[in-house]
N, C-alpha and C positions, 0 to 999 in steps of 0.2 A: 345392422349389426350382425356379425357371423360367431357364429357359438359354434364351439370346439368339442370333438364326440372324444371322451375318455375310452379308450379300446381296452385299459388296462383293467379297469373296475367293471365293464360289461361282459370283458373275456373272466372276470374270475366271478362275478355272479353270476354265467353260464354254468361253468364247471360245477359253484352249488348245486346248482338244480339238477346237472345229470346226475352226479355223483349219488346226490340224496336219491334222486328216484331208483337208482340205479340199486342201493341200497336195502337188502333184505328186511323184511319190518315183521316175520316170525320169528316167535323168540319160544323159549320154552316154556311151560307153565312151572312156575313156583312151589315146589309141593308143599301147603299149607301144615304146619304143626300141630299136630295135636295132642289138646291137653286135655287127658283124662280131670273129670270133678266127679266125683263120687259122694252121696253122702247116703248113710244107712239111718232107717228110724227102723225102731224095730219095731212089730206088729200091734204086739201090747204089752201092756203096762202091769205090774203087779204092785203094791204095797210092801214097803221094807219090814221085814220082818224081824224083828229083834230075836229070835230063837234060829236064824237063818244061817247056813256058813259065812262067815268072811272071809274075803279073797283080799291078799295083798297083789297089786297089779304090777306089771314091772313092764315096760316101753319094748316091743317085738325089738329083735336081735340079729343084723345081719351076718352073715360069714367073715370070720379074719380077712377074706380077701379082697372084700367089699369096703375095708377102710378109707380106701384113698378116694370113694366117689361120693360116700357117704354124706360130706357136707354142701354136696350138691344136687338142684332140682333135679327130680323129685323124688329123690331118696330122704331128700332132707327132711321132708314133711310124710314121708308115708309112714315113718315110724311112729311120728307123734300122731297122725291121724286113725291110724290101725290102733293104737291105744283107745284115743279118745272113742271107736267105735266097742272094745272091747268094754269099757268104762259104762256104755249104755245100753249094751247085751245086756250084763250083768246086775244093774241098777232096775232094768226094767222087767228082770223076772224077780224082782225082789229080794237079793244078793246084797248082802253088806261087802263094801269096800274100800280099802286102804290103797292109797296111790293117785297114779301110775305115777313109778319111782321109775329112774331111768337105768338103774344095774339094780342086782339084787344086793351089792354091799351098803346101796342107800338106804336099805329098809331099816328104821330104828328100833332098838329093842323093846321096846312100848308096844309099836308096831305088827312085828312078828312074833308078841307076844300073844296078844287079840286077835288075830289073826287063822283061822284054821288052815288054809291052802295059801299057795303062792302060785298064782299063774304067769307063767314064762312061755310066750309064744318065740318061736324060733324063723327067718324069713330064711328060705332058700332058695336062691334064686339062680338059673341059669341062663347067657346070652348067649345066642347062636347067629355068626355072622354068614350070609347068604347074600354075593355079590362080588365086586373087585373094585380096586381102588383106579381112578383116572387123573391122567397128566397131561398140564398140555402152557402155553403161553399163551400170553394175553398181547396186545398189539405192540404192548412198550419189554418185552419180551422177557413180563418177572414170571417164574413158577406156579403156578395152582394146582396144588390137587385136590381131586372129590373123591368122596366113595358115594360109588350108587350099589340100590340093590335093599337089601331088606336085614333086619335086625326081626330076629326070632325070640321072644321072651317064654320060658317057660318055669315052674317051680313051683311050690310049696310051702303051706306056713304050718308048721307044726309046732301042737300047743303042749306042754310040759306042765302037769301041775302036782306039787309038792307040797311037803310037810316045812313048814319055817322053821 
């Protein structure tokens, strides 16, 4: 019996195999994300003192310009977590407190009645872009672009405390 050689299927699982070897197999490294966690305890501890100031707390406050990113990681949570750390400064030197309210128009007149001070921290924060943005096509010849290069974070939280 004589069996038939397919040249058609041998010639194109040739070409696989040059093609693939042919084929560059470094690629870039993936720059892995990083997420800051922080968490503060504070040194020690004191007993709440009933003759001690009370602080009404109010949620740190970023810049008018800072609105639009606001409701996203991780501005989202740095406000309420810079509170909550503020919350435990002041509990553990033995500080009465009221809060953390989120503006100072939340505070209720009860409130900032009892209350001696009102602490308002302020976040100021500046981004400094250091790099250029890249363009280029992909095989099927849709658009990408990147920016490489580095994001510069600098600022200040500055703490404001008042009479209610």
């Amino acid at each position: 019996m004589k069996t038939r050689f397919d040249h058609r299927g041998f010639t194109l699982m040739v070409s696989v195999l040059v093609l693939g070897g042919c084929a560059s197999t470094k690629r870039e490294p993936l720059e892995s994300k990083v997420v800051p966690k922080v968490d503060f305890q504070p040194p020690t501890t004191s007993p709440v003192d009933t003759n001690s100031v009370a602080f009404c707390l109010i949620n740190p406050e970023f810049p008018n310009e800072w609105k639009e990113v606001i409701p996203y990681y991780p501005f989202d949570k740095f406000s309420k977590n810079m509170a909550a750390d503020f919350e435990e400064i002041l509990s553990a030197r033995g500080f009465r407190m009221r809060g953390p309210f989120k503006t100072f128009d939340e505070i209720t007149f009860p409130d900032k009645n009892q209350s001696d001070l009102t602490l308002m921290p302020k976040i100021d924060i500046e981004v400094k872009f250091v790099g250029q943005p890249e363009m280029g096509k992909d095989i099927l010849g849709t658009l990408w672009y990147r920016w490489r290069g580095q994001v510069n974070l600098t600022g200040r939280i500055s703490v404001y405390i008042n009479e209610p």
